[in-house]
C-alpha positions as CSV (number, residue, x, y, z in Angstrom):
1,X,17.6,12.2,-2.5
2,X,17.7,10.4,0.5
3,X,15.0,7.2,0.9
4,X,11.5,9.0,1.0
5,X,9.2,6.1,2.6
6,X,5.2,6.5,1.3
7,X,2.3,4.9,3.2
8,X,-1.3,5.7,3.7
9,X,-1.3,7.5,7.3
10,X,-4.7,5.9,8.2
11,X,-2.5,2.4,7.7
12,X,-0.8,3.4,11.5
13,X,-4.8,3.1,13.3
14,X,-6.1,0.9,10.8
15,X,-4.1,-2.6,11.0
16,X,-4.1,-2.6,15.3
17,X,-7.6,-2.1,14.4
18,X,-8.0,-5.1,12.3
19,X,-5.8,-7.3,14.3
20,X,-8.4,-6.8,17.8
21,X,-11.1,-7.1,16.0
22,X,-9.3,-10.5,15.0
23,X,-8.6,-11.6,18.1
24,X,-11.6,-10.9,19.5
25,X,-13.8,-12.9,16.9
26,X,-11.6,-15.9,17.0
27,X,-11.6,-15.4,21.1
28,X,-15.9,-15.4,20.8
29,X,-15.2,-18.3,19.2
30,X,-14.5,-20.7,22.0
31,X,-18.2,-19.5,23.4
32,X,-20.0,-21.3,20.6
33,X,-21.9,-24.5,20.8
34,X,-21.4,-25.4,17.1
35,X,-18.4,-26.5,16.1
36,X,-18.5,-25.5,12.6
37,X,-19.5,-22.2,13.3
38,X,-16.8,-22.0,16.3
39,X,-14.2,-23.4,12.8
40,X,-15.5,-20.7,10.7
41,X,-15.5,-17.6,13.6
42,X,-11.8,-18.7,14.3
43,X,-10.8,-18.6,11.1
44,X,-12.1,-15.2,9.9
45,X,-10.8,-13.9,12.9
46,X,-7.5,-15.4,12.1
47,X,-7.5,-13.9,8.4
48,X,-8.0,-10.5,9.9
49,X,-5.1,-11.2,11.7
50,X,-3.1,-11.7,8.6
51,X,-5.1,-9.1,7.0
52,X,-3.4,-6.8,9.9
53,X,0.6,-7.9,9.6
54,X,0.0,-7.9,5.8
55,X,-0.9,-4.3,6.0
56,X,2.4,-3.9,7.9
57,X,4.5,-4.8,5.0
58,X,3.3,-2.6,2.7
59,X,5.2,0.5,1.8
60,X,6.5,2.7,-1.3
61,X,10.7,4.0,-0.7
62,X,11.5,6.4,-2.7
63,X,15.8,5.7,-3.1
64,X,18.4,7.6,-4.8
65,X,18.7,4.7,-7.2
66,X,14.7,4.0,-7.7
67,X,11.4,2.7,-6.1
68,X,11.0,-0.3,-3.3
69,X,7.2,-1.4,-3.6
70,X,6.5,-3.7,-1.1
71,X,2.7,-4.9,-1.3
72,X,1.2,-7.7,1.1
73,X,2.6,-10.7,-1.5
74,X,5.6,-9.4,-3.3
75,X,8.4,-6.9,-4.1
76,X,9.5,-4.9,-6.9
77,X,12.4,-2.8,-6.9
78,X,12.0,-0.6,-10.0
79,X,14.7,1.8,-11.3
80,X,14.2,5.5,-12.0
81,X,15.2,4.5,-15.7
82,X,12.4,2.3,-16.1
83,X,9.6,4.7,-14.3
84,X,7.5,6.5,-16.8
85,X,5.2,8.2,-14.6
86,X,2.8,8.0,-11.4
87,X,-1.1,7.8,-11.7
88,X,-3.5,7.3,-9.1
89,X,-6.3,4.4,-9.7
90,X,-7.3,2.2,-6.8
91,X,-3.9,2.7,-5.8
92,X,-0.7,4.8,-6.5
93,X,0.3,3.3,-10.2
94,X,4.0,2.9,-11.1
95,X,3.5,2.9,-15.0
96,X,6.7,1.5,-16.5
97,X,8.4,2.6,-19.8
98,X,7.7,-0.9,-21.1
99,X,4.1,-0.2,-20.9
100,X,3.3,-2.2,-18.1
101,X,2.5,-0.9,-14.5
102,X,2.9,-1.7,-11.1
103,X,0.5,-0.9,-8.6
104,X,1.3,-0.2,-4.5
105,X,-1.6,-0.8,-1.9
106,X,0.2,0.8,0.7
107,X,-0.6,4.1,-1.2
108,X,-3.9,5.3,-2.1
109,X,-6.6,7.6,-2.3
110,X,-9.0,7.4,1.0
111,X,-12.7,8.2,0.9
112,X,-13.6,11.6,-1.1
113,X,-10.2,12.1,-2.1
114,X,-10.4,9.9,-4.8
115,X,-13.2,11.4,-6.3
116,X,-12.6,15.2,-5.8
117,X,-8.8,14.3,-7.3
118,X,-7.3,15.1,-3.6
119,X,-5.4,13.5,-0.7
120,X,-2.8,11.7,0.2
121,X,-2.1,9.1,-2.6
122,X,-2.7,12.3,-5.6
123,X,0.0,13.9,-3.7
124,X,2.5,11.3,-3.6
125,X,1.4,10.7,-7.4
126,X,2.2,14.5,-7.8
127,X,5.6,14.8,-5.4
128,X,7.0,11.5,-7.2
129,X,6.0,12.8,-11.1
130,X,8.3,16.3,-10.2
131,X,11.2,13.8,-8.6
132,X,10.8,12.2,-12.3
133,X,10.6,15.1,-14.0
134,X,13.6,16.9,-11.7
135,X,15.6,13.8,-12.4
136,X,15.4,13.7,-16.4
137,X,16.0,17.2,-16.9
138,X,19.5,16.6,-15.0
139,X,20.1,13.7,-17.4
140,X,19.4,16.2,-20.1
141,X,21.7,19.1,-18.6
C-alpha cells in the first residue's frame, strides 16, 4: 500500500474561506471608534486566521507501516498492530487495541451524512476497516 492521504474535501474551500473572512474582520477593525471593540474585532479576526492554517495541518496517511493523524495540536503515528478498528463519531475514530481511541478532525461526516450513515468520513471508516481486515488475514495466511 502506498501512503493513502484522508481529508474532508470541503477542507480545500473551507479554510481560504475562514482566512478572508479573517482578514477582513480584523481589517474593519481599523474603522472603529472604540478601541476595545476595534481589540476584540482584530482578534477574532485573527483566531479565524489560525482557525484557517490550523485546518491546513490536519490530515489522516494511510502508510504501509500504519496511520499519520495530524490534528490542529498534535501527532500520532499509530501502527497497524495497535489499530483495532475505525468508527465514525464526530470524527473518523482510530479505536486502539488498548482500548483507547484516537480521533482525526481532518475526517468526518459533513451535514446529512452523519445522520443517514453516509459520506465521506463513513467511507474512509469503511475503506480503512477492509485495509485492517485485508492486512490480518495475510498475517494469518
Amino acid at each position: 500500500m502506498d501512503a493513502k492521504k484522508y481529508k474532508n474535501p470541503t477542507y480545500r474551500y473551507l479554510w481560504p474561506l475562514f482566512a478572508g473572512f479573517g482578514i477582513v474582520i480584523a481589517l474593519l477593525a481599523t474603522t472603529s471608534d472604540d478601541t476595545a471593540q476595534a481589540i476584540a474585532q482584530a482578534a477574532a479576526g485573527l483566531v479565524l486566521v489560525a482557525f484557517s492554517v490550523l485546518m491546513i495541518r490536519t490530515g489522516l496517511t494511510a502508510t504501509r507501516t500504519g496511520l499519520i493523524v495530524r490534528n490542529a495540536f498534535s501527532t500520532k503515528v499509530i501502527s497497524w498492530e495497535q489499530v483495532d478498528s475505525f468508527d465514525v463519531d464526530l470524527f473518523l475514530v482510530v479505536r486502539l487495541t488498548n482500548g483507547k481511541a484516537v480521533r482525526c478532525s481532518a475526517v468526518q461526516p459533513a451535514n446529512a451524512s452523519h445522520i443517514t450513515g453516509r459520506g465521506y468520513a463513513y467511507r474512509v471508516a469503511t475503506e480503512l476497516n477492509s485495509e485492517l481486515a485485508d492486512r490480518r488475514a495475510r498475517l494469518n495466511d
